[in-house]
C-alpha positions in Angstrom: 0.0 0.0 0.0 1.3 3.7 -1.0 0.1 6.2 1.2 1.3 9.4 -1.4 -0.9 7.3 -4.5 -3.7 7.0 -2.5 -3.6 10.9 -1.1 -3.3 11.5 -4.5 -6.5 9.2 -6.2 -8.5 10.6 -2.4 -9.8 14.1 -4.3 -10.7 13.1 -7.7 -14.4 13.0 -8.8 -15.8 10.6 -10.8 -18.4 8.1 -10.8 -19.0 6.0 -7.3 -18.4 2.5 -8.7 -15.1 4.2 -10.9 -13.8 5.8 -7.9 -14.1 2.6 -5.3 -12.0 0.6 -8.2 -9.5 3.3 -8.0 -9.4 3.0 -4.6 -9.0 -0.6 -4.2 -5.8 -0.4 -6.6 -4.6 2.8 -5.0 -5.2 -0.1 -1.5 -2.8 -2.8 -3.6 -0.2 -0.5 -5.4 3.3 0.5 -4.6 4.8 4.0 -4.3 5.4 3.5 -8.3 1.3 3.1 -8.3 1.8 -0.7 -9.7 -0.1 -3.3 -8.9 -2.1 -6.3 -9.7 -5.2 -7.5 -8.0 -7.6 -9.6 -10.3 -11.3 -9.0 -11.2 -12.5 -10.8 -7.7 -10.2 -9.1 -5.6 -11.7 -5.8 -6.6 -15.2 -7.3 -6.1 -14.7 -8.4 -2.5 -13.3 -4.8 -1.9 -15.7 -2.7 -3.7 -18.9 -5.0 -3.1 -19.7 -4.5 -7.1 -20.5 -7.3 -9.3 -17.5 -7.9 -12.0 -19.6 -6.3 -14.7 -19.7 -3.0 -12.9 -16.0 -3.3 -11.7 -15.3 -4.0 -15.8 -17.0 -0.8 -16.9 -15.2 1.3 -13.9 -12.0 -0.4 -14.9 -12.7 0.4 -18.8 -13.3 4.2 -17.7 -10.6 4.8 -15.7 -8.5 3.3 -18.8 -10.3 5.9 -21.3 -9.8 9.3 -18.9 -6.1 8.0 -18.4 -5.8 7.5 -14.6 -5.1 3.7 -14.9 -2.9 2.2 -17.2 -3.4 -1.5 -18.0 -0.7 -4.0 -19.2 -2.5 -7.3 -20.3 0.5 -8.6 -22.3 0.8 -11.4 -19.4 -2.2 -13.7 -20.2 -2.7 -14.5 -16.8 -2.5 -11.2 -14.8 -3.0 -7.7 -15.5 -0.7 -5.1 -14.2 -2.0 -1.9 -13.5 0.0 1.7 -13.1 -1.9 4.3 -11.3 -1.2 7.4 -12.9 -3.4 10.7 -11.3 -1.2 13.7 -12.8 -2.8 12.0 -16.2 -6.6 12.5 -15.4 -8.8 14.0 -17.5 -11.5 15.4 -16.0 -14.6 14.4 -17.9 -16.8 17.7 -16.6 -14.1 20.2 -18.6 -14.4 18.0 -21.9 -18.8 17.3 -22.1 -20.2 20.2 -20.1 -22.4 21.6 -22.7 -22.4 19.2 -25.0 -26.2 17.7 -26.1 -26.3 15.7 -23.1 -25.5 17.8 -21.0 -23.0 18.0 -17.7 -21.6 14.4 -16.7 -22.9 14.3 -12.4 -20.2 12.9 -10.5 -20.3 11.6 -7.2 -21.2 14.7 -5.2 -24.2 15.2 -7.5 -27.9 13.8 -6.8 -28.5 11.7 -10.3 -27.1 8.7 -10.5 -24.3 8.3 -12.7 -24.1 7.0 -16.2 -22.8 3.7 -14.9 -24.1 0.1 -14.9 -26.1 -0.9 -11.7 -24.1 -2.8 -9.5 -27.1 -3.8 -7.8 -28.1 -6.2 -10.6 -25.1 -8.2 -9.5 -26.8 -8.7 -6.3 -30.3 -10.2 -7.5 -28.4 -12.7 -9.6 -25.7 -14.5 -11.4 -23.5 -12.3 -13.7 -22.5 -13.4 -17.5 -19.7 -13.3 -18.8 -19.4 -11.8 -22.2 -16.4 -13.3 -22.4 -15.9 -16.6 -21.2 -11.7 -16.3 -21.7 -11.2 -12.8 -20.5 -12.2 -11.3 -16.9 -10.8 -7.9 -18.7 -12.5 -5.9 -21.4 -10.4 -5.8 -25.0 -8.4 -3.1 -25.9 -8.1 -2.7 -29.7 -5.1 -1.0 -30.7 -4.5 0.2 -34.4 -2.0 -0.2 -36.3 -1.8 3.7 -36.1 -1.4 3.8 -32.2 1.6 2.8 -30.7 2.2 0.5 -28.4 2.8 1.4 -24.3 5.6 0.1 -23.1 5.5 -1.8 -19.5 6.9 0.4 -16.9 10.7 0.5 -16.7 11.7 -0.8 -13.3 13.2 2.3 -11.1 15.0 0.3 -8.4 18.9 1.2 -7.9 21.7 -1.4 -8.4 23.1 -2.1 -4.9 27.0 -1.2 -4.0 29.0 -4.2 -4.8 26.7 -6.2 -7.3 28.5 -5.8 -11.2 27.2 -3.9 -13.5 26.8 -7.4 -15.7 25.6 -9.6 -13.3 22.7 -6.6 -12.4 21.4 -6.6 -16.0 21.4 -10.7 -16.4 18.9 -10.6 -13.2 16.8 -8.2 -14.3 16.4 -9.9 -18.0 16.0 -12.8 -16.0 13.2 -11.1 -13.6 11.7 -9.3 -17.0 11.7 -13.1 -18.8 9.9 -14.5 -15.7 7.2 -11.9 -15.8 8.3 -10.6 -12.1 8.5 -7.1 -11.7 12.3 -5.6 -9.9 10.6 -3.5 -7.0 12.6 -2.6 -3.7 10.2 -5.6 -1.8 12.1 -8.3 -3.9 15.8 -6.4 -3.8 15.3 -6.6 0.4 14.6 -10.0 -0.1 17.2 -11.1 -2.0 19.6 -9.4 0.2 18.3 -11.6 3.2 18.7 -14.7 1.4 22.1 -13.6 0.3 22.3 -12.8 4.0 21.2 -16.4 5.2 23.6 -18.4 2.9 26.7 -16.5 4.0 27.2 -14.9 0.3 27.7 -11.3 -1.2 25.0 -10.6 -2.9 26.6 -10.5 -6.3 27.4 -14.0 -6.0 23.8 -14.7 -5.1 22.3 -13.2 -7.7 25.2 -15.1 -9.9 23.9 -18.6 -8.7 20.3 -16.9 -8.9 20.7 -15.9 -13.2 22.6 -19.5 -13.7 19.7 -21.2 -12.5 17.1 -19.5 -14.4 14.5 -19.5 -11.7 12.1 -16.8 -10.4 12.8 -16.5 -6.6 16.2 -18.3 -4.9 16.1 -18.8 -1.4 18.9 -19.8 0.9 18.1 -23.4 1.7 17.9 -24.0 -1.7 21.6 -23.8 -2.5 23.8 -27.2 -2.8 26.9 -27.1 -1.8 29.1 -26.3 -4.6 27.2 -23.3 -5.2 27.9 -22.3 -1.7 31.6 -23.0 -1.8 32.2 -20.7 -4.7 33.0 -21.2 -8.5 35.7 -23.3 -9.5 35.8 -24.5 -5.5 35.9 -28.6 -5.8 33.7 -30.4 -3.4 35.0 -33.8 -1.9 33.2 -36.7 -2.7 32.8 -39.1 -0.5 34.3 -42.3 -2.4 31.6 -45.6 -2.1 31.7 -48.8 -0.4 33.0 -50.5 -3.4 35.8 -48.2 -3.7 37.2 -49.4 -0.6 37.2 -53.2 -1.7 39.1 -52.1 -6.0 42.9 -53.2 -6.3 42.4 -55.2 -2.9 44.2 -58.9 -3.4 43.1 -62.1 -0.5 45.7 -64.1 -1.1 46.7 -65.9 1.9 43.6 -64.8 3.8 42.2 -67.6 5.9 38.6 -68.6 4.8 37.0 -67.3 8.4 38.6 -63.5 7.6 37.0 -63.2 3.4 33.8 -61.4 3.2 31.0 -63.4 3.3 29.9 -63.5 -0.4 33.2 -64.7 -0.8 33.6 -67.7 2.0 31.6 -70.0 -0.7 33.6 -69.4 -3.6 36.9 -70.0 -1.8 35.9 -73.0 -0.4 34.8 -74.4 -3.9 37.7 -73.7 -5.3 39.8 -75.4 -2.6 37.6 -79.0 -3.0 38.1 -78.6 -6.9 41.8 -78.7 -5.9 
């Protein structure tokens, strides 16, 4: 939760169920306004059904105060921006239809009813997407997902810095300061520098690395040899019995000995 993006969504007007969306996000975002609840998470918070919370979504998109990056497939990240809102009052007041009523006024606004979501099931439109589609031209470029605006730590090269982040922007994760404290912990817990856990962390291609998860070479160091302790037959290769008395030879070997000495 960001208190600073939520001071700054706390004075915009809009339409009730638009606003309580905002809010919820505002609730769930980080001080770079990011974040990522789904469709039912913003129900349970606002109390709307997900067809209202899908218009309010679709309308903060169009007046520019949420940006949405769907490129994941599974999750939708959104980016909170307020300095970009356009205030709907300044752009249709006297237009045919008159001035838009926002929340302060006494009609209700041009929203759909969340209460319908409360007498009865709500369909789907679209049975593969809790989001509403966003056309884009070939005309309109496309936005870019925000650029991560966390700091490289002292002592981590330059290198080994932009492998984990191509590895974090691969995975889908985002690079906020939440994951960077939490990486230095682990790093922390398994005795390294944190260069050299974020090494082990790009060579294994994963999306989180905790501590207990290392093996031992790893935490030895590159090009450190681990012993290996040599097996049980090991012990027994190069070893002659020759003049051994029959009570002294291992026991899978008793039987063969004392065949050998009645063939004799």
């Amino acid at each position: 939760m960001s208190n600073s993006v939520i001071d700054a969504c706390r004075a915009l007007k809009m339409p009730p169920p638009s606003k309580a969306v905002l809010m919820a996000m505002a609730d769930y975002a980080n001080d770079h306004g990011e974040c990522w609840p789904s469709i039912t998470t913003l129900c349970e918070f606002t109390c709307f059904g997900k067809t209202a919370v899908i218009a309010a979504i679709k309308w903060l998109e169009d007046h520019k105060l949420v940006y949405a990056n769907r490129d994941n497939g599974r999750h939708t990240t959104y980016v909170i921006s307020p300095k970009n809102y356009e205030n709907p009052s300044a752009s249709r007041t006297g237009s045919s239809r008159g001035p838009v009523r926002l929340a302060d006024d006494t009609r209700p606004p041009r929203e759909p009813d969340p209460s319908a979501s409360r007498t009865g099931p709500v369909r789907q439109t679209d049975t593969n997407h809790q989001e509403p589609s966003r056309t884009i031209s070939k005309a309109t470029p496309k936005k870019s997902a925000p650029v991560s605006t966390v700091v490289m730590p002292d002592g981590v090269d330059p290198q080994t810095w932009a492998d984990w982040l191509a590895l974090r922007k691969a995975k889908k994760a985002p690079v906020t300061e939440t994951v960077l404290r939490g990486a230095i912990a682990e790093s922390a817990k398994a005795n390294l520098p944190l260069n050299r856990f974020l090494e082990i962390w790009c060579s294994r291609g994963s999306q989180g690395l905790q501590a207990d998860w290392l093996k031992p070479n790893e935490r030895a160091g590159p090009g450190v040899v681990v012993p290996i302790r040599p097996s049980a037959s090991a012990d027994f290769r190069g070893k002659t019995y020759a003049g051994t008395a029959i009570e002294d030879l291992p026991p899978d070997l008793r039987d063969a000995a004392r065949a050998a000495i009645a063939d004799g």
